[in-house]
ZADO-1210 file (C-alpha; in nm, 4 decimals, padded with zeros to 6 digits):
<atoms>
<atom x="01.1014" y="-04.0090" z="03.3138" code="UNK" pos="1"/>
<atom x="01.1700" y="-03.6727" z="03.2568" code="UNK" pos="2"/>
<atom x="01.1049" y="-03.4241" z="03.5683" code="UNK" pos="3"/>
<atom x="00.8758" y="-03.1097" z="03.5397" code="UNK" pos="4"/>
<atom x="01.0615" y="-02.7802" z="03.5856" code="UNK" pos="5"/>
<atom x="00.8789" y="-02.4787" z="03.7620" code="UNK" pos="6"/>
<atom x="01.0407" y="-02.1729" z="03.5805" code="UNK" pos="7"/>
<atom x="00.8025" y="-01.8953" z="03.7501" code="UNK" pos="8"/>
<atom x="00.5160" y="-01.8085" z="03.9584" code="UNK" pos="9"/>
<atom x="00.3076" y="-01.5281" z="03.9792" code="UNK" pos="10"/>
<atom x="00.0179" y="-01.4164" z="04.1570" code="UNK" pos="11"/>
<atom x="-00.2897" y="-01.2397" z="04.0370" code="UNK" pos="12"/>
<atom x="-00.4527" y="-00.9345" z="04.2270" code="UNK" pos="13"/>
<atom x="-00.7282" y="-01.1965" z="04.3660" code="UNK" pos="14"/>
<atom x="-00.4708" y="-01.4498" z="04.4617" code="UNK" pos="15"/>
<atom x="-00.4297" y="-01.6967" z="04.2262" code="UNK" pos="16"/>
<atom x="-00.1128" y="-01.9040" z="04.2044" code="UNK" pos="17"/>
<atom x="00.0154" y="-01.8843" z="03.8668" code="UNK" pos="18"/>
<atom x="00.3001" y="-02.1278" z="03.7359" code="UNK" pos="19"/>
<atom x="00.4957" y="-02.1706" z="03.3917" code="UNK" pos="20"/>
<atom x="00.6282" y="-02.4959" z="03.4064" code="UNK" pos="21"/>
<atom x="00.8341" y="-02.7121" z="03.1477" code="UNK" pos="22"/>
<atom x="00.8471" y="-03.0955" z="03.0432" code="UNK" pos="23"/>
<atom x="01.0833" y="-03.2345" z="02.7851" code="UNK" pos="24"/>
<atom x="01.0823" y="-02.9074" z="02.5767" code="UNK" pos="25"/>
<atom x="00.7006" y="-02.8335" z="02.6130" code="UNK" pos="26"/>
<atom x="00.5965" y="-02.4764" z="02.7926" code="UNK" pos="27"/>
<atom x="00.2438" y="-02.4666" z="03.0338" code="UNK" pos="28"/>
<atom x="00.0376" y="-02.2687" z="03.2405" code="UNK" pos="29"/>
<atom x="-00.1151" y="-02.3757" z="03.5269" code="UNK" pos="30"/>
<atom x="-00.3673" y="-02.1668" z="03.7191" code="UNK" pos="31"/>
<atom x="-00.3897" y="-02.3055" z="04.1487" code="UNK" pos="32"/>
<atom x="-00.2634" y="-02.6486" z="03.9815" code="UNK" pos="33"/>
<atom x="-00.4790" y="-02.6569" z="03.7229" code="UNK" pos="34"/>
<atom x="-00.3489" y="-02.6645" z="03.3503" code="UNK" pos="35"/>
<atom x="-00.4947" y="-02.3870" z="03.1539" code="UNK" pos="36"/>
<atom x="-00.2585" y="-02.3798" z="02.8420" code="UNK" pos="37"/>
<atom x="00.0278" y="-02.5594" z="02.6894" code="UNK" pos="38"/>
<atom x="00.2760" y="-02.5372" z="02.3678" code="UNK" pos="39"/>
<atom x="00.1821" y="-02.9200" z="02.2898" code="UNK" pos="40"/>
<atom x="-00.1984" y="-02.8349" z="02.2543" code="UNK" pos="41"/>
<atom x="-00.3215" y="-02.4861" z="02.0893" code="UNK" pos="42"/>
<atom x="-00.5231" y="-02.5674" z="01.8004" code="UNK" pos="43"/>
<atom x="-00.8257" y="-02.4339" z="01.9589" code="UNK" pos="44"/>
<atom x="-00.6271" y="-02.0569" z="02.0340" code="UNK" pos="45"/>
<atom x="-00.4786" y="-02.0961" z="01.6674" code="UNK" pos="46"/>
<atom x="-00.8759" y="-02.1326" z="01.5442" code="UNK" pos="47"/>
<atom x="-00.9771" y="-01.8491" z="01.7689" code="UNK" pos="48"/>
<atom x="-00.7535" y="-01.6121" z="01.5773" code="UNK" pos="49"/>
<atom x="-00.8779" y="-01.7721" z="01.2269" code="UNK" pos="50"/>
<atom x="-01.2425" y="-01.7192" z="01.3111" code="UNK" pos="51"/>
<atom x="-01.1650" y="-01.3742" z="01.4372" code="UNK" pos="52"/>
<atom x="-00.8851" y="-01.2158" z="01.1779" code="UNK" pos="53"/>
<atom x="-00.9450" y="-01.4374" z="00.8622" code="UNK" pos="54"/>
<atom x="-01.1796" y="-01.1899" z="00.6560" code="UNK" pos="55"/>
<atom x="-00.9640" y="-00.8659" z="00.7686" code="UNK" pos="56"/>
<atom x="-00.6400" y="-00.9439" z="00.5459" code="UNK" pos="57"/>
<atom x="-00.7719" y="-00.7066" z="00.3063" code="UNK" pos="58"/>
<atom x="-00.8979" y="-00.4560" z="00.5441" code="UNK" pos="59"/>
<atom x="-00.6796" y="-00.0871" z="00.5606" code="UNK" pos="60"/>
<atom x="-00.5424" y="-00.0791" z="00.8946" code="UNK" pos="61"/>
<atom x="-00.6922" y="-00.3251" z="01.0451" code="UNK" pos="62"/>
<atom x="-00.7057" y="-00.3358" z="01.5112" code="UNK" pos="63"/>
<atom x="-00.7580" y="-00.6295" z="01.6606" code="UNK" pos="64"/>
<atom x="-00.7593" y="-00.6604" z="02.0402" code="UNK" pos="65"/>
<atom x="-00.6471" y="-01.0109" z="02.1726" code="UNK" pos="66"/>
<atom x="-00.7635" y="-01.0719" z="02.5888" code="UNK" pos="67"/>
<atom x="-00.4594" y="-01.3019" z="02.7195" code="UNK" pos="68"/>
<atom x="-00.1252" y="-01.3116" z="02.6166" code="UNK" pos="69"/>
<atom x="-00.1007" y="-01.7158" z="02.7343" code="UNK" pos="70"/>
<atom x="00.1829" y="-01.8274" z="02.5098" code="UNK" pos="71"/>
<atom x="00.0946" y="-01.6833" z="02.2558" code="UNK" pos="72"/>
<atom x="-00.0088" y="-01.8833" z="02.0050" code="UNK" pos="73"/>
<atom x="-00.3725" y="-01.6581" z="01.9512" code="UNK" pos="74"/>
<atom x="-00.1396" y="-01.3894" z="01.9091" code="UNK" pos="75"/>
<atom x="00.1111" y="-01.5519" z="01.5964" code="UNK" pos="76"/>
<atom x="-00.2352" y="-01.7039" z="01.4843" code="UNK" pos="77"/>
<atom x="-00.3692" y="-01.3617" z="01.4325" code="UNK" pos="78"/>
<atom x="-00.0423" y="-01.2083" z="01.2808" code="UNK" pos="79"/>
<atom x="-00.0620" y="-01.4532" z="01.0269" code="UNK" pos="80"/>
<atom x="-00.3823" y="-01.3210" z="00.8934" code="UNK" pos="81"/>
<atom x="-00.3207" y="-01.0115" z="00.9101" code="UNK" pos="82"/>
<atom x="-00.1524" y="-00.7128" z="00.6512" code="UNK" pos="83"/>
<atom x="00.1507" y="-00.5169" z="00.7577" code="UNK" pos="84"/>
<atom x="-00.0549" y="-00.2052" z="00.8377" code="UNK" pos="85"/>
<atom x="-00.2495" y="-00.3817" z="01.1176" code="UNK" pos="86"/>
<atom x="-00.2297" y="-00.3762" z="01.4587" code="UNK" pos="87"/>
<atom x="-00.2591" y="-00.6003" z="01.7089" code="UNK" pos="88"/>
<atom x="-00.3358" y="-00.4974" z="02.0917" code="UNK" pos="89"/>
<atom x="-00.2444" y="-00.7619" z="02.3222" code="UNK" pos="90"/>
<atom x="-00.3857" y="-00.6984" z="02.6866" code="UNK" pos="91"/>
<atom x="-00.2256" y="-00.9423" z="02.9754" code="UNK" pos="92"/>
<atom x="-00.2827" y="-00.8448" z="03.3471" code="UNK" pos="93"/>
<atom x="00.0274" y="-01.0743" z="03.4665" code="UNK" pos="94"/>
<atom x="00.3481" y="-00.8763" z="03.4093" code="UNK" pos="95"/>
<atom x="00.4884" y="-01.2290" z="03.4813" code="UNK" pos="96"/>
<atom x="00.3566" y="-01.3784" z="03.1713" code="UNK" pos="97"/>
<atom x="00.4349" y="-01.1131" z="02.9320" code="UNK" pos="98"/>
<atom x="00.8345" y="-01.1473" z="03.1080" code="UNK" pos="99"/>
<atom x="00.8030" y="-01.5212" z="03.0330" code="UNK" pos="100"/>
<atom x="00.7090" y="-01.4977" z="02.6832" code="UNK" pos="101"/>
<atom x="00.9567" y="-01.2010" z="02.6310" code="UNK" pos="102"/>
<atom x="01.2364" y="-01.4627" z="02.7575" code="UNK" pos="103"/>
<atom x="01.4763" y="-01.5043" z="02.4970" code="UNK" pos="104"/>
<atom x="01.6098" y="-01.8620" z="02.6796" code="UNK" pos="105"/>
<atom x="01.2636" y="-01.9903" z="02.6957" code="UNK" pos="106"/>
<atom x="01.2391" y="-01.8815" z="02.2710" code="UNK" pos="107"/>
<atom x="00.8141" y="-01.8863" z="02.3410" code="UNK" pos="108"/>
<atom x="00.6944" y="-01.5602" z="02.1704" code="UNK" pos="109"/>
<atom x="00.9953" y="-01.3434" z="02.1376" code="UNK" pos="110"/>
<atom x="00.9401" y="-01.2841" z="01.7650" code="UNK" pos="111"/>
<atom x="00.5887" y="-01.2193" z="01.7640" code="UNK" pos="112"/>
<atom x="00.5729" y="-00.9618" z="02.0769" code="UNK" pos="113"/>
<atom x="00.9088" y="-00.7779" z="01.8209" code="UNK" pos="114"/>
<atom x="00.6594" y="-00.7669" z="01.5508" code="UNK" pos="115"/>
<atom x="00.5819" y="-00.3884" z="01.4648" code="UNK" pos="116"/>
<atom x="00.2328" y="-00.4658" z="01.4524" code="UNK" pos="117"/>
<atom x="00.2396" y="-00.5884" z="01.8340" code="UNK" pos="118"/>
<atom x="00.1377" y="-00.3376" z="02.1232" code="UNK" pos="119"/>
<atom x="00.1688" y="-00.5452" z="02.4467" code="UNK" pos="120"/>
<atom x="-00.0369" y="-00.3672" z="02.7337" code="UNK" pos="121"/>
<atom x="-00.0181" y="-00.4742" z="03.0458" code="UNK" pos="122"/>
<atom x="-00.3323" y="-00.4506" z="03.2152" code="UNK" pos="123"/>
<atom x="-00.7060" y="-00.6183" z="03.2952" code="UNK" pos="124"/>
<atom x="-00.8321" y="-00.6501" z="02.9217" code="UNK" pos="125"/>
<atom x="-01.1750" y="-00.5227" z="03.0832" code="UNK" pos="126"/>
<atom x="-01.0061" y="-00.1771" z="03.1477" code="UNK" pos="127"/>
<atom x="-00.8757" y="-00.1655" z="02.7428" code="UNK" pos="128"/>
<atom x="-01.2158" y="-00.2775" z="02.6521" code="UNK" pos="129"/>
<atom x="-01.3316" y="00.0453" z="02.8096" code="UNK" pos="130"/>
<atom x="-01.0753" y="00.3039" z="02.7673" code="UNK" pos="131"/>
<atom x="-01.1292" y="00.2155" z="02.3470" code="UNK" pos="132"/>
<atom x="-01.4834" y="00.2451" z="02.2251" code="UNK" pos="133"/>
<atom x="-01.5250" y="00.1790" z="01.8801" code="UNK" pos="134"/>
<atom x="-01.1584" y="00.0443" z="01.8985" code="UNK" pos="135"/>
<atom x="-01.1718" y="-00.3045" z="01.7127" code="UNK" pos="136"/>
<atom x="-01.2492" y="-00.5099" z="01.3745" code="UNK" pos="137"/>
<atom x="-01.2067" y="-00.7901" z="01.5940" code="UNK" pos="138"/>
<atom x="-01.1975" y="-00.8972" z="01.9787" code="UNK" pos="139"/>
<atom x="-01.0421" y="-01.2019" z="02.0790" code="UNK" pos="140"/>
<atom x="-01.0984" y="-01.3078" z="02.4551" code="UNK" pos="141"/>
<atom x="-00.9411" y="-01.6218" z="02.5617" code="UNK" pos="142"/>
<atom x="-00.9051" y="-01.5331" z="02.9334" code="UNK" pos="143"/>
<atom x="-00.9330" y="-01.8004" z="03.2348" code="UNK" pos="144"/>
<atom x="-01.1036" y="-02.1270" z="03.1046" code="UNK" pos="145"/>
<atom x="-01.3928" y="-01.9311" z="02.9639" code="UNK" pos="146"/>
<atom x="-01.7510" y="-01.8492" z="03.1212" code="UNK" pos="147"/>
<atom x="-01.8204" y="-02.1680" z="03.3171" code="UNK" pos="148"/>
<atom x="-01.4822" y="-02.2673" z="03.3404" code="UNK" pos="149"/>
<atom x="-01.2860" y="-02.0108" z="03.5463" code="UNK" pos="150"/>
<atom x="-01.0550" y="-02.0226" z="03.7770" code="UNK" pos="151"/>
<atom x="-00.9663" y="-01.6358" z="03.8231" code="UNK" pos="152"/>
<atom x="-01.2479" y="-01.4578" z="03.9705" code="UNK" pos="153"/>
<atom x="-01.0887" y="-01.1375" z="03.8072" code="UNK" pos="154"/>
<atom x="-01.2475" y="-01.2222" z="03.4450" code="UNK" pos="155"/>
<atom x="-01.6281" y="-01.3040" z="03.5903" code="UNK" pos="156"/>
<atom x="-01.7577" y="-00.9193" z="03.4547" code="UNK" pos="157"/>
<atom x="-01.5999" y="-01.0097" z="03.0596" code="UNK" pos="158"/>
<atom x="-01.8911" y="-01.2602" z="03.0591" code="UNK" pos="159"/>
<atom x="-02.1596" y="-01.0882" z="03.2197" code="UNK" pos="160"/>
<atom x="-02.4215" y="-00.8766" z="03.0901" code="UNK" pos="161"/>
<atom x="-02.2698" y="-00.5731" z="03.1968" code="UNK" pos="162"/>
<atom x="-01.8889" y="-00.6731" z="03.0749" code="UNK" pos="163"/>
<atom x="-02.0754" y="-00.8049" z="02.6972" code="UNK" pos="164"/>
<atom x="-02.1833" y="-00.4436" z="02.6444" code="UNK" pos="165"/>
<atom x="-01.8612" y="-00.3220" z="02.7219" code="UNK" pos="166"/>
<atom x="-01.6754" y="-00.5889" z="02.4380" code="UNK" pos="167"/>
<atom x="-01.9686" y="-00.4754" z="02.1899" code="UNK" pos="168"/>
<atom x="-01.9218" y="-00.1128" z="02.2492" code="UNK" pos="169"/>
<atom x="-01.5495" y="-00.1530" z="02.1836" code="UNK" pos="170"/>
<atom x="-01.5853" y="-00.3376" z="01.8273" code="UNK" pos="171"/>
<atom x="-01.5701" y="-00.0857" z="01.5363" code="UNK" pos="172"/>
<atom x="-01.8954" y="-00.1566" z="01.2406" code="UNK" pos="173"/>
<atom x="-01.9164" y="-00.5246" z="01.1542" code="UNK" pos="174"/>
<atom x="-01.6943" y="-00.5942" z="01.3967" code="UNK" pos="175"/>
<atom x="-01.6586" y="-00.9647" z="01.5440" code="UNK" pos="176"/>
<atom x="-01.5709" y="-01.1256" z="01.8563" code="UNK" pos="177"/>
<atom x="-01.4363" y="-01.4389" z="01.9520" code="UNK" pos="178"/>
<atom x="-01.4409" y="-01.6091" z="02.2713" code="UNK" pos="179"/>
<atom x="-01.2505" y="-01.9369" z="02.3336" code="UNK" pos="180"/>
<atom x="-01.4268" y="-02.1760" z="02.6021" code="UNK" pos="181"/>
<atom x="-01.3189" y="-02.4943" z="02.8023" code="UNK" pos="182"/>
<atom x="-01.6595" y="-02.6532" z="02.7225" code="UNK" pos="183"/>
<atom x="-01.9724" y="-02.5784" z="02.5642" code="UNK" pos="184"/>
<atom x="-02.2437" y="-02.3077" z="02.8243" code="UNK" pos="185"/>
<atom x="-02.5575" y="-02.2097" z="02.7013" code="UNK" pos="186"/>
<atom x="-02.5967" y="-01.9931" z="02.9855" code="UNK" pos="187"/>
<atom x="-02.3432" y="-01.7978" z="02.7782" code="UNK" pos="188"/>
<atom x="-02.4931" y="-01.7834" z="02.5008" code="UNK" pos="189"/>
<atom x="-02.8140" y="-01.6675" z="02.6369" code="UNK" pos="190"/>
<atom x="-02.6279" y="-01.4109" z="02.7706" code="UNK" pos="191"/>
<atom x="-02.5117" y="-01.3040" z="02.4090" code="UNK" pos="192"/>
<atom x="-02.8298" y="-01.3335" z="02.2218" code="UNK" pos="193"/>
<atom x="-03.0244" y="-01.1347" z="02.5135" code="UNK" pos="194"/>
<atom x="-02.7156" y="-00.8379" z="02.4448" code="UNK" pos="195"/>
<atom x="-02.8332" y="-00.8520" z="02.0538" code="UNK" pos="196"/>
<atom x="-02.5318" y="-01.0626" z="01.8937" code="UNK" pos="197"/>
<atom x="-02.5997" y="-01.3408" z="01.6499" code="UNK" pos="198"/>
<atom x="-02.3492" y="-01.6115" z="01.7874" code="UNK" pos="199"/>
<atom x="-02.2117" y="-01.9035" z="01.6269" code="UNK" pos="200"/>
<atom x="-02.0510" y="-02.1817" z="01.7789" code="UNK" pos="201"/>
<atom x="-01.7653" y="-02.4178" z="01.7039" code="UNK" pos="202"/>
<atom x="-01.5739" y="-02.7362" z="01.8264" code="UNK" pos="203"/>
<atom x="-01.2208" y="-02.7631" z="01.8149" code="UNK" pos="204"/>
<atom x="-00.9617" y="-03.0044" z="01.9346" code="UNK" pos="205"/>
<atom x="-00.7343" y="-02.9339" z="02.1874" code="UNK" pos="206"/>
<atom x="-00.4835" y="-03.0606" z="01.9145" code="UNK" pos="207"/>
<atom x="-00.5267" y="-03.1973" z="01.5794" code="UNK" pos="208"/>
<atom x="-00.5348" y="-03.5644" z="01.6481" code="UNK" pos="209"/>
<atom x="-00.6545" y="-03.6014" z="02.0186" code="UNK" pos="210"/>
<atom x="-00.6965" y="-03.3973" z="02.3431" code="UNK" pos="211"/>
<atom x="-01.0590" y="-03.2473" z="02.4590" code="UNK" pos="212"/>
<atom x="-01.2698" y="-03.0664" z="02.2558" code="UNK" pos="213"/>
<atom x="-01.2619" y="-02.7151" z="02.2976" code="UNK" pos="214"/>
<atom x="-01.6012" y="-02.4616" z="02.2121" code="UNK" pos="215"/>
<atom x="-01.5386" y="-02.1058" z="02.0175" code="UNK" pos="216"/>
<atom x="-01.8018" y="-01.8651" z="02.0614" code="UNK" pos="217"/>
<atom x="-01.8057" y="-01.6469" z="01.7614" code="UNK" pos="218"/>
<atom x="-02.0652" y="-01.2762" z="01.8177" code="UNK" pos="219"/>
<atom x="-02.1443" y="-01.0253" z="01.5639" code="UNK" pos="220"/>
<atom x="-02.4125" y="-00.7471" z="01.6114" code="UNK" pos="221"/>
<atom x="-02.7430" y="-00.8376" z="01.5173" code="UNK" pos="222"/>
<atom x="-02.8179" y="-00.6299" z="01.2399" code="UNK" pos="223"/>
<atom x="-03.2470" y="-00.5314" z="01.1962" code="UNK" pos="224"/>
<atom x="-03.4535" y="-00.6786" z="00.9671" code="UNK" pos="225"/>
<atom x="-03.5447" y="-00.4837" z="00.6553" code="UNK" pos="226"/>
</atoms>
């Protein structure tokens, strides 16, 4: 049996124990020992990007905003759907993670973070919310486990009222955003339709033939009836 290697920890502002770990060849997360990501299972991020980036191909110059560098896999998702005058904002609060990915030895997302379109900023995706109103076609927030499954009490304002107006605020006209989820929470989507999005949901494996099923929360402005 092959032994798990801890590459690197990392702790966030609030205390949590972060941990890149590898197992014959595969890369993963875990948050305080619990898994939150893994290069064996990333359908669900690779959808998130899909549902968020797939009509903006022929959009000029094109900004997305992706919440959570993880391994990466939202991020070469969205480049993939995306023109060669885009640009993709990547906001990660754990300088840690964005070193990991960066590692050349580790060979995660080297390429993609090289790729002229990619602006890596390190800091709180809340704060680059904020700082960029009118910013984004598209806002892609895969932070934590999701609403009602997080681990990091740093994300709890993306999903509140208060932290939904921000997000909306931030998306340029006919904007979308995208939020990946752990599980299905109709408290959260409550929470959207009270802010005045139209939301549609979606379930995704964790990978294409097996793992847990995995909800994508999909928002757009609710536009007035004629």
């Amino acid at each position: 049996m092959k032994r798990v290697e801890r590459l690197g920890e990392a702790r966030t502002p609030e205390g949590t124990l972060i941990e890149l770990h590898r197992h014959d060849g595969a890369y993963l997360i875990r948050a305080d020992g619990v898994e939150l990501m893994s290069t064996r299972r990333h359908l669900s991020e690779d959808r998130l990007a899909e549902v968020a980036c797939g009509g903006l191909r022929d959009v000029p110059n094109a900004r997305v905003l992706i919440g959570g560098l993880g391994l990466g896999f939202t991020l070469r998702a969205a480049l993939r759907h995306l023109a060669a005058d885009a640009e993709v904002v990547v906001a990660e609060l754990m300088a840690e993670v964005i070193a990991w990915n960066s590692e050349p030895t580790y060979n995660i997302s080297v390429e993609a973070i090289r790729d002229p379109r990619v602006r890596i900023v390190h800091d709180d995706v809340f704060n680059v919310l904020r700082s960029h109103p009118g910013g984004f076609n598209a806002i892609m927030l895969d932070t934590d486990n999701g609403p009602d499954g997080m681990i990091m009490s740093e994300n709890t304002q993306l999903y509140a009222a208060y932290g939904i107006g921000i997000t909306m605020n931030a998306l340029r006209v006919d904007g979308v955003i995208a939020y990946w989820s752990v599980a299905d929470d109709a408290r959260f989507v409550d929470a959207l339709e009270r802010s005045k999005l139209t939301v549609q949901s979606e379930r995704v494996r964790a990978h294409t033939t097996a793992g847990p099923m995995h909800t994508l929360y999909v928002a757009r402005e609710r536009r007035p009836a004629r």
